[in-house]
N, C-alpha and C positions, 0 to 999 in steps of 0.2 A: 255264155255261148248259146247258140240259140237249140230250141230240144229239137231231136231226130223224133218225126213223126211218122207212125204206124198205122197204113189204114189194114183191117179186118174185118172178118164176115165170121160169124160167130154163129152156130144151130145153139137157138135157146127155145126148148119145147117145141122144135120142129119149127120155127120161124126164123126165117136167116136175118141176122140182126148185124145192121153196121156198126161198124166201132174204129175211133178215131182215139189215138192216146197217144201220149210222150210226156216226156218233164225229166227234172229231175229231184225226186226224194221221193217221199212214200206216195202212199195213192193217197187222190180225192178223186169221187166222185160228181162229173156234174150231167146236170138233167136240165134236155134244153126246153126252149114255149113252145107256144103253139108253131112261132116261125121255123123250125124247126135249124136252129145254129147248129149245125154239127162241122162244117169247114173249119179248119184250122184260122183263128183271128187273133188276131192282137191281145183281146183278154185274156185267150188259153194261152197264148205266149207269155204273159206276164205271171199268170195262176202256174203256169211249167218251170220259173223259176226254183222254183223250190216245191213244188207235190210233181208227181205224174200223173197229169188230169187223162180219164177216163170219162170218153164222151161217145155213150150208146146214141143210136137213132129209134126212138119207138117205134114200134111196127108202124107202117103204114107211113112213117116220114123218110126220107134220102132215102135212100135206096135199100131200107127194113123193109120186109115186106111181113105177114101174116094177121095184117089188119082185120081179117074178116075172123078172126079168133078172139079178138078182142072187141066185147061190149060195152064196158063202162070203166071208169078209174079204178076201180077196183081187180078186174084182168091187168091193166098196165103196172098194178101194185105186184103180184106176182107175177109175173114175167119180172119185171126188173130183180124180187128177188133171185130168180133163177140164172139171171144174167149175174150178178152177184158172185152166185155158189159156182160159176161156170169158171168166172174170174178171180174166185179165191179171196174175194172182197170181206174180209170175216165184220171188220169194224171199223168203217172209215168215215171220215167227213163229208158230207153230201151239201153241194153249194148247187141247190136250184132257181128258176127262171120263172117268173109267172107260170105256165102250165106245170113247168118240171119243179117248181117250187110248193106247188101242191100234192103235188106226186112226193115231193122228200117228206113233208107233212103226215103223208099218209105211211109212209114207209117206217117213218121213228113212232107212230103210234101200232103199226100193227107189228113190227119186228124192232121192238127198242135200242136192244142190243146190238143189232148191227151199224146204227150210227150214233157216231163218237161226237158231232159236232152236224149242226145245221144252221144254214144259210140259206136265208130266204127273199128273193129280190122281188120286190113286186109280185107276189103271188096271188094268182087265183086260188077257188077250191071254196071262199065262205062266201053267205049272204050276208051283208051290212044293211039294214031298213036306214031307209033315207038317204045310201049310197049306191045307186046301182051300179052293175058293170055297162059299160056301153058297150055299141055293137062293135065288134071286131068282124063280123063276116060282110065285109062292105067292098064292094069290084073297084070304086073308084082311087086309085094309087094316091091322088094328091090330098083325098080327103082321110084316106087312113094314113098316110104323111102327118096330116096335122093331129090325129088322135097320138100315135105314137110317141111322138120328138117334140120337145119343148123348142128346139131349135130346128125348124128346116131344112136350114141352112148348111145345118153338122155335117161334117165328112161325114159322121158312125150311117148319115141316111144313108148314102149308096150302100153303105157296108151290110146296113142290117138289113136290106129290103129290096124284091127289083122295084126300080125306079120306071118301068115304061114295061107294054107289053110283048116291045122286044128283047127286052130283058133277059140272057140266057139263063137263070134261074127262076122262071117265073112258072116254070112246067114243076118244078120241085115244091116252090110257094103253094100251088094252085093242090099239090096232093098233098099236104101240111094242112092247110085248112079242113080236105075231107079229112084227114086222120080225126084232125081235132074238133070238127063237128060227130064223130063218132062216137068219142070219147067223151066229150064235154057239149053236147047241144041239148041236152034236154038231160037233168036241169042245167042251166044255161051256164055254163063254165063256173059249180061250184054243187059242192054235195051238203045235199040239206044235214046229214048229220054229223059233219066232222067238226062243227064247232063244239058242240059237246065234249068232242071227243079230244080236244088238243090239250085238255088237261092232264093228258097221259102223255107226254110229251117232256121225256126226263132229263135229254141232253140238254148240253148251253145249247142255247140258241140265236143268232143276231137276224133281223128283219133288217132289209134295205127298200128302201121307200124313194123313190124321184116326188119331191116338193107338189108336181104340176105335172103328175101322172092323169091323164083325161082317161085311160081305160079303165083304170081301175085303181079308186080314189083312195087318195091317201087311209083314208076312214078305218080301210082293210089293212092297213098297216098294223095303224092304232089298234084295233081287234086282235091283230094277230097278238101282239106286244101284250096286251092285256092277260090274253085267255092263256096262252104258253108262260109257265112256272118260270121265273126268272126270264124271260126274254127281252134283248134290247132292242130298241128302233133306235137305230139311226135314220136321219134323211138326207138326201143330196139335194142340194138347189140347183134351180133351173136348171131341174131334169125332169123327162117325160117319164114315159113309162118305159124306155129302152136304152136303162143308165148302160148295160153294159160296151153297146156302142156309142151313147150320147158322153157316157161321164168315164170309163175307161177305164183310168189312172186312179181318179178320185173312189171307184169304188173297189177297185182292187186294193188300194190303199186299207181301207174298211176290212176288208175279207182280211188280209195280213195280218191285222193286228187280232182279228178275232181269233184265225184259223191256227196262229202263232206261238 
């Protein structure tokens, strides 16, 4: 049956913080990108089978606000602890997104214990020599169309993105970006030190990589998989960088057997 959804506003460190959650069984935490997914979609309906996905808005995306308290990934790393300890989160599976998948990176290295299992879908957060990230801060919809989605075509575009500047989310898109040039523009959506540092990084770990990810190249997959103690890559084919609405099933699928 389908889960009953909860939206809440949460004071975490005096910043009113969205929160989006239902399922049924224990908790998972997930952390979304830079797009800032926090609507209830088809992946949380599938991930709600079986956890009770817990889906914050970082400050300054949907309608969190206290952006201007937060500096660098590093305030986003404590706040989400706090949001955590708010929600009684002692030790749970954190299944992040590109931004939020660096963000869970950063959380199993500074607070080990509190995650039990990480998932990491295309994340940002490292530098790869000879793989840069491309531009993601780009106005033009059709041209960040084709960076995103291996398939243009996909249903998951409408889903993941507005499609036109009439777009009624496009006003939410447009303050998602500021967040996330706040957060991640300089250095350019990744922290020169955390690669050193992922070898602290004790939980299993699964990486999920799109084949023909244009943002951010497989290479950081690979990295990721290398430097994290025991971690697997898996890859999705003919997927972009936005498996969760391009490949859906196929990478929930992935998550199940890991988170399982």
């Amino acid at each position: 049956m389908p889960a009953t959804i909860e939206n809440a506003f949460l004071n975490i460190a005096g910043r009113k913080t969205q929160l989006v959650h239902g399922g049924n069984g224990p908790p998972l935490l997930y952390l979304h990108s830079a797009g800032g997914e926090t609507e209830w979609m088809p992946f949380f309906e599938q991930l709600a089978e079986k956890w009770h996905v817990y889906i914050p808005a970082h400050p300054g995306f949907s309608l969190s606000e206290g952006l201007e308290t937060i500096d660098d990934m590093q305030d986003l790393v404590w706040h989400t602890l706090d949001l955590m300890d708010e929600l009684k989160l002692e030790r749970v599976p954190v299944v992040g997104f590109s931004l939020g998948a660096w963000l869970g990176a950063e959380l199993a290295i500074h607070r080990p214990e509190r995650v039990s299992k990480l998932a990491m879908i295309a994340a940002a957060g490292i530098h790869v020599p000879g793989a840069p990230v491309a531009e993601l801060f780009i106005d033009d919809l059709d041209e960040l169309t084709e960076l995103l989605f291996y398939d243009t075509k996909s249903p998951g575009v409408a889903l993941g993105m507005p499609t036109s500047m009439e777009d009624s989310r496009i006003l939410l898109w447009i303050r998602a970006r500021e967040a996330t040039a706040r957060i991640a523009w300089n250095p350019y959506l990744h922290n020169p030190r955390l690669r050193q540092h992922l070898h602290r990084i004790q939980c299993p770990t699964l990486v999920i990589w799109g084949r023909h990810d244009k943002l951010i190249p497989l290479a950081h997959g690979e990295c990721y998989a290398k430097e994290i103690p025991g971690a697997k890559l898996e890859v999705i084919e003919e997927c972009g960088h936005m498996a969760p609405f391009e490949k859906c099933e196929e990478l929930v699928a992935k998550l199940d057997r890991f988170l399982n």
